[in-house]
C-alpha positions in Angstrom: 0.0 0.0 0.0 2.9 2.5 0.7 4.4 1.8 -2.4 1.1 2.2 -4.3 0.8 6.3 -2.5 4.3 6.8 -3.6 4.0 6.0 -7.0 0.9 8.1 -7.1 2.3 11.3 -5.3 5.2 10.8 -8.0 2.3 10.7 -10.9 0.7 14.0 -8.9 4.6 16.0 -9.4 5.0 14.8 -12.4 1.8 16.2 -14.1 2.2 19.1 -12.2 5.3 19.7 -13.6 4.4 19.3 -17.1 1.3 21.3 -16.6 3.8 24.3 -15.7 5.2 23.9 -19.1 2.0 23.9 -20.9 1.2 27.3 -19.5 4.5 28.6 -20.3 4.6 27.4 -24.1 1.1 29.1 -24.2 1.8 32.2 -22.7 4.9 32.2 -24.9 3.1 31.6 -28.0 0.5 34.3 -27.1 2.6 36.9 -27.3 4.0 35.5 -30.5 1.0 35.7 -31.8 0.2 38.7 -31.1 2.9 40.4 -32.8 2.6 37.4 -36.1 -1.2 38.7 -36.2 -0.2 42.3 -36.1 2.0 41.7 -39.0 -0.6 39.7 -41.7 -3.6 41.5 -40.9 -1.1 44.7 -42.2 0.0 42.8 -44.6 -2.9 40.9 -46.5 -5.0 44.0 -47.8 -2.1 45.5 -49.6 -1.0 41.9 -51.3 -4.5 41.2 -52.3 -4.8 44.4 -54.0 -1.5 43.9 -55.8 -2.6 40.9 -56.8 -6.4 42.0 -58.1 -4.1 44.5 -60.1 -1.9 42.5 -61.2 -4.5 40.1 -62.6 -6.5 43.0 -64.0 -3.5 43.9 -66.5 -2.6 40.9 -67.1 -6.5 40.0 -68.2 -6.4 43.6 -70.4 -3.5 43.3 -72.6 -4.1 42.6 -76.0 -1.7 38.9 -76.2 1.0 40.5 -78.2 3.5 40.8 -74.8 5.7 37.7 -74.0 5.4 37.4 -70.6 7.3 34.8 -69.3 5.6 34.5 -65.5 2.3 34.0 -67.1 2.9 31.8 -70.1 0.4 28.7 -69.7 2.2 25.7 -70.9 1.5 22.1 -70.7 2.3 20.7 -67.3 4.8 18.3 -67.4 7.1 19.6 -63.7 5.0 21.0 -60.5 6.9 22.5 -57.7 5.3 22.7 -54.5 6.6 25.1 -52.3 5.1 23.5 -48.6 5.3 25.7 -45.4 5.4 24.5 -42.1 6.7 25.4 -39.1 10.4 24.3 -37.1 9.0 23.5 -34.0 6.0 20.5 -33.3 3.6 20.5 -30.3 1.1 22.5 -32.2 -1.4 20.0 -32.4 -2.3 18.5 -35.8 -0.8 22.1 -37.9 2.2 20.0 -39.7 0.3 16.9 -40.1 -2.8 18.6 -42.0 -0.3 20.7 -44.0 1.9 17.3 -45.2 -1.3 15.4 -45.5 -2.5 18.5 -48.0 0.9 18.3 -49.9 0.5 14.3 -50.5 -3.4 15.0 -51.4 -2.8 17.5 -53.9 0.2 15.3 -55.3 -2.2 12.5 -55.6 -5.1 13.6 -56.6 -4.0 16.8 -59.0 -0.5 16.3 -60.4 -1.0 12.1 -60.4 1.3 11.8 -63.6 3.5 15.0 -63.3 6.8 14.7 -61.9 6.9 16.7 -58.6 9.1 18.5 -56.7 9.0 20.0 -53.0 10.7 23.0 -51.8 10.3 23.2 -47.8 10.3 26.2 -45.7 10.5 24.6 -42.0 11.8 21.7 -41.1 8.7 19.7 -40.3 7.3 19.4 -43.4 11.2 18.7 -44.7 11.1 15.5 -42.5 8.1 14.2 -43.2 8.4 14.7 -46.8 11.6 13.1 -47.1 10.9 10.3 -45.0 7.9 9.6 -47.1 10.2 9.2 -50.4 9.4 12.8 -52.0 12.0 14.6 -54.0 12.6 17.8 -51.6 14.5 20.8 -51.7 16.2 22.2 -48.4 17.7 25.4 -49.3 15.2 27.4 -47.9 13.9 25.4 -44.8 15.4 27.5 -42.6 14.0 30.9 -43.4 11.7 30.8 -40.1 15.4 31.4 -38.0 15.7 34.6 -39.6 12.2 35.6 -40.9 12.4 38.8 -43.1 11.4 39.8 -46.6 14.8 39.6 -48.0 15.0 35.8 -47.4 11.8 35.2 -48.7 12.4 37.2 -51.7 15.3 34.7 -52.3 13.2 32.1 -52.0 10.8 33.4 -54.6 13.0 34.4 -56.8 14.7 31.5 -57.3 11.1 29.7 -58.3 10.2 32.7 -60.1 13.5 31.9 -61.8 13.2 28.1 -62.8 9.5 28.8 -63.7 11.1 31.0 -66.9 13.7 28.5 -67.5 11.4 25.9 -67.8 12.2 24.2 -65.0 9.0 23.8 -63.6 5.3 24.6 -65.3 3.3 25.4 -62.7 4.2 26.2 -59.3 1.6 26.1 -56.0 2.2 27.1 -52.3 0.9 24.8 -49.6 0.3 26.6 -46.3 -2.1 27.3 -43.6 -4.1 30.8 -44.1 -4.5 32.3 -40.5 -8.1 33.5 -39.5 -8.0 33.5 -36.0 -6.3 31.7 -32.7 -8.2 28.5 -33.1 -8.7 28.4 -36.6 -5.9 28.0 -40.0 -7.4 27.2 -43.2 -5.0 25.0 -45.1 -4.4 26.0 -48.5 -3.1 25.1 -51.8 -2.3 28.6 -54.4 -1.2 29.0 -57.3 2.0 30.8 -57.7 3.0 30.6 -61.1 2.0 31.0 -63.9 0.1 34.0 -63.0 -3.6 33.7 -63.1 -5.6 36.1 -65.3 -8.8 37.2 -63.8 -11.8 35.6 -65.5 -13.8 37.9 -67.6 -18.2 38.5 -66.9 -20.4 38.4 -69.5 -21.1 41.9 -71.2 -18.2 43.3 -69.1 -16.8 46.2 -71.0 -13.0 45.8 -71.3 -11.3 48.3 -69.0 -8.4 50.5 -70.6 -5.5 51.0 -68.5 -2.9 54.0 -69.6 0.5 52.5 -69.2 3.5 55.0 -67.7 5.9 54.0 -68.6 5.1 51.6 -71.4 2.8 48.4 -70.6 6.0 45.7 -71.1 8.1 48.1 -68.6 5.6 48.7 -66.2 4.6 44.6 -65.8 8.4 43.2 -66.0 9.0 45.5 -62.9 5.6 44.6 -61.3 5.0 41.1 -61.6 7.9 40.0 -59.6 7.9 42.5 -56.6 3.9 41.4 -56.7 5.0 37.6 -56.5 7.5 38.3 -53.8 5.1 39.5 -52.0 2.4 37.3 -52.2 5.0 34.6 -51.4 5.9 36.9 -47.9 2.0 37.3 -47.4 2.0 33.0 -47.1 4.8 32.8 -45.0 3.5 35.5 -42.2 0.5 34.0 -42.2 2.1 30.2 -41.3 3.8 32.3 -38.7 0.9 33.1 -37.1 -1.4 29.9 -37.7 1.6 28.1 -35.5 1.7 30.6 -32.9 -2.0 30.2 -32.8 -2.1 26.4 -33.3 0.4 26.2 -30.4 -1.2 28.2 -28.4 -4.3 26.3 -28.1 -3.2 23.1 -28.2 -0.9 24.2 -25.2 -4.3 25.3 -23.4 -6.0 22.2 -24.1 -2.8 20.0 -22.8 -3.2 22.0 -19.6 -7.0 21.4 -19.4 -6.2 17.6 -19.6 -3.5 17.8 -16.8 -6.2 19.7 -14.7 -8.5 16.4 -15.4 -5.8 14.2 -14.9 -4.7 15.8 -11.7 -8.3 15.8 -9.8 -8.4 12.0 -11.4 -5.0 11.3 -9.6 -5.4 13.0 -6.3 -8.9 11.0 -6.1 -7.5 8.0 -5.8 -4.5 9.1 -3.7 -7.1 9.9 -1.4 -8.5 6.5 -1.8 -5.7 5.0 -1.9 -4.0 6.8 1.9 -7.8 6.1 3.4 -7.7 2.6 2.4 -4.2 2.5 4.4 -5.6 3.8 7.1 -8.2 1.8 7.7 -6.2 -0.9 7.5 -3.9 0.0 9.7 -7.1 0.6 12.3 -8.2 -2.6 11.6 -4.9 -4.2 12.5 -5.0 -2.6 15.7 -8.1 -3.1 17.0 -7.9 -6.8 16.2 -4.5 -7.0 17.7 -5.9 -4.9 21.0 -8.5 -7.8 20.9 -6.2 -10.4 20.6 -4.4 -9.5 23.7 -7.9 -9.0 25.8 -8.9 -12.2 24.7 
């Protein structure tokens, strides 16, 4: 019986223990958060608007520009460019984004050859364990997160998309809505989509300064690098967010696990107790006998 007390009080310390973690790793990620959600909702109008833009002109011009980042070829390569996060314990975040990767592999590009370029190193290791051709140049980008790296990052894909390297290329990430919600997402990154026409729409005509092929080299790539930025601050804060709530939830079940323990220490001490009462009173009666 003393043995089965101390091997509960050690199960009492020991949740207790990792129940101060829990709140730590959410407190931490909280005000992570805060600061990764300051930074998207900033930055989400503006790239949206680039990109309505962006597809505007594109869907105006007359066919006669050669436009490498929007040429629609026969897809023959995909690149994936999948982002999730360094760190785990944030619930099922880099487990829905792999699983989206391998979905969209199978179901979408079934006969294309595929490539993977990872930004964090979860979805690198899973990847790669799971026999997929990944890239890890630019896994690390979450150590030093800044538009400069990204812009590396999409450059280079901007870059083998014109060499014909690749003839279509999608991002894979999770689109941050609030703490306990991520929307997990597949976009298309290149070629650049033109915005679908209405019926009876009148064709809108833009005044090019300076002239149209100038003015959409120069824009389409500092447009791309951003919307590539825009997916990457939003993975930032969909792990903060996932993190923190699965952090909460692990400390809710310690709290369960805790009254659950301590019930039957209590058990447990009175059923010593009684026993030790017993033992007494029959031995007291023994001798009086």
């Amino acid at each position: 019986m003393a043995g089965q007390l101390k091997e509960v009080r050690n199960r009492i310390k020991s949740v207790q223990s990792t129940q101060q973690i829990t709140k730590a790793m959410k407190m931490v990620s909280a005000a992570k958060l805060r600061r990764a959600q300051d930074a998207i909702t900033q930055m989400r109008p503006y790239t949206r608007k680039l990109q309505e833009m962006l597809g505007n002109i594109l869907s105006s011009l007359e066919g006669d520009m050669n436009l490498a980042l929007a040429e629609t070829r026969p897809v023959n390569n995909v690149l994936l460019i999948v982002i999730t996060s360094d760190r785990g314990l944030c619930g099922g975040y880099n487990a829905n984004l792999v699983k989206l990767a391998k979905t969209t592999i199978t179901e979408k590009y079934p006969k294309q050859k595929v490539t993977i370029w990872n930004i964090g190193k979860k979805g690198y290791e899973s990847l790669s364990k799971a026999g997929f051709t990944t890239n890890a140049n630019f896994k690390d980008i979450f150590l030093n997160l800044n538009f400069a790296n990204v812009q590396l990052a999409a450059q280079a894909a901007m870059d083998a998309f014109s060499n014909k390297e690749f003839d279509a290329i999608e991002i894979i990430y999770s689109e941050f809505k609030n703490a306990a919600t991520q929307v997990f997402t597949a976009e298309p990154f290149l070629p650049v989509p033109k915005i679908a026409k209405k019926e009876n729409q009148k064709k809108t005509d833009f005044i090019f300064e300076p002239k149209k092929e100038v003015l959409v080299a120069e824009l389409m790539p500092k447009i791309l690098n951003t919307q590539l930025f825009k997916a990457v601050l939003d993975a930032n804060a969909s792990e903060h967010g996932a993190r923190m709530t699965a952090m909460d939830k692990a400390s809710e079940n310690a709290n369960e696990l805790l009254k659950s323990l301590k019930l039957s220490y209590n058990r447990a001490r009175q059923a010593a107790i009684t026993t030790e009462l017993t033992e007494i009173v029959s031995g007291a009666a023994a001798l009086n006998g």
